[in-house]
N, C-alpha and C positions, 0 to 999 in steps of 0.2 A: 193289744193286737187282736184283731179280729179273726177266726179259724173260716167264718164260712159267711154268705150270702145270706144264710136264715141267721147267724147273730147280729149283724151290722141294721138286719131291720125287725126289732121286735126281744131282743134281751134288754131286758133291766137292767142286771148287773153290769154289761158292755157299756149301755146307755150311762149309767151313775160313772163307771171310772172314766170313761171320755168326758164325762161334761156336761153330757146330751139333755139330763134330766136331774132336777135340783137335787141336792144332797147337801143336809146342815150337818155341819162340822168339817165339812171336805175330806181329803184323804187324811187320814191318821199316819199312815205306816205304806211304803214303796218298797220292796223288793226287788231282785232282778226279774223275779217270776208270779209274785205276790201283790195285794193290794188290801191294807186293812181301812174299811170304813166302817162307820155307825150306820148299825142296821136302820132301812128306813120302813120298817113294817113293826108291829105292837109288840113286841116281846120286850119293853121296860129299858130303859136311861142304862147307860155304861155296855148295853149288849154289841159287840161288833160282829161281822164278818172277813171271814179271812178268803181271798178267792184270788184262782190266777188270771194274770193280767189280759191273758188271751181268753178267748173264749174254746172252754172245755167244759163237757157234760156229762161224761163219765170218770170215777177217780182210773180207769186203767187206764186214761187216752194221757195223764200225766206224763212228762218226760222224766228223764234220768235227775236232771236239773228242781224240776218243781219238786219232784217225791223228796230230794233229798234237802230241799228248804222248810220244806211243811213241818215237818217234825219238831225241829226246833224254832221255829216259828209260832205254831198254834203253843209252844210252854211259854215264849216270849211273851208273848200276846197276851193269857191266859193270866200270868205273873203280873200283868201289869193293868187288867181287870182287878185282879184281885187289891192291890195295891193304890190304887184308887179308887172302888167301890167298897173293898172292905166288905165283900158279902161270906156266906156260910159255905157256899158254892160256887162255883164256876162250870156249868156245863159246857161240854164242846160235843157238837153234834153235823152231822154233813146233812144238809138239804139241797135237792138237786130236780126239785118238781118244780114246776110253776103250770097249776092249771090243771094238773095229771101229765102233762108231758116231761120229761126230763127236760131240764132248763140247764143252764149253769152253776158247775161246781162251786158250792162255797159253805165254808164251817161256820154255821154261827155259837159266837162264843160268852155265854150268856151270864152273869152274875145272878145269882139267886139270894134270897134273904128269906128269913121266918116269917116276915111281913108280906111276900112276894105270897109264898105258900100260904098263910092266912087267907089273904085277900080273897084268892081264888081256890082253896079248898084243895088241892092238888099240888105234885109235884111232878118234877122229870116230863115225859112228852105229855103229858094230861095238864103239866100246868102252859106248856106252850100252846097248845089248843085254846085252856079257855083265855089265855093274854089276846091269843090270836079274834078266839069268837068276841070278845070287852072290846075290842079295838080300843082303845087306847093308849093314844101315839105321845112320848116325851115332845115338850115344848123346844121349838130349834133353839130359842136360848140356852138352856139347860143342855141341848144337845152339844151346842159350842163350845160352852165350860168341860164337860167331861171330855170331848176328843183335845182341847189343849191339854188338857191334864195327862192324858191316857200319850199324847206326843211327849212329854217330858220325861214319862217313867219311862217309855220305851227310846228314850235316848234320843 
């Protein structure tokens, strides 16, 4: 569901859970207020975002309903990263820019490894910077494999 005239023309996130704009693995995960996909920007294989169905761009504009799903959602979520990446880490972080402008609310929920940190010399937002500055994006196959996988742990 869409909240206003500026998301229906010009959000990503809007765009990816209608349809609008390709997304390999499709939806992972539906909520009443929720929607888990595989991130499609460079932060590495198994990273999803968690975001609500309607378009909102600040976490206070949340309803009583979304606040009280997220919580246990982003551990669901998070549980089932872990359980299928098998990483060191699981970061969960709220990004809500696109451009410098506040964009749409959404947690990305990231699996980390020693090889991740290797690669690129850093950790925590410094290693999401430089995944972001490498661009490099998981192959959609591989992207397909992990969101099947990531639907079955999470039920």
């Amino acid at each position: 569901m869409v909240a206003d005239a500026r998301a229906a023309g010009g959000c990503l996130a809007c765009d990816l859970t209608a349809g609008r704009a390709p997304l390999p693995g499709g939806s992972v995960l539906r909520t009443d207020s929720w929607v888990v996909e595989h991130c499609v920007g460079p932060l590495g294989l198994g990273t999803v975002v968690v975001k609500p169905t309607r378009h909102v761009v600040h976490v206070a504009e949340l309803t009583a309903q979304e606040s009280g799903e997220l919580g246990p959602l982003l551990q669901r979520v998070s549980a089932a990263v872990t359980e299928v990446m098998t990483p060191e880490q699981v970061y969960v972080c709220l990004w809500s820019h696109a451009g410098g402008v506040p964009g749409h609310v959404h947690f990305v929920v990231q699996p980390v490894g020693e090889q991740d940190m290797a690669r690129f010399g850093a950790s925590g937002p410094a290693l999401q910077v430089a995944m972001g500055a490498a661009g490099c994006f998981p192959e959609a196959a591989e992207v397909e494999r992990v969101c099947g996988s990531l639907r079955e742990a999470l039920g």
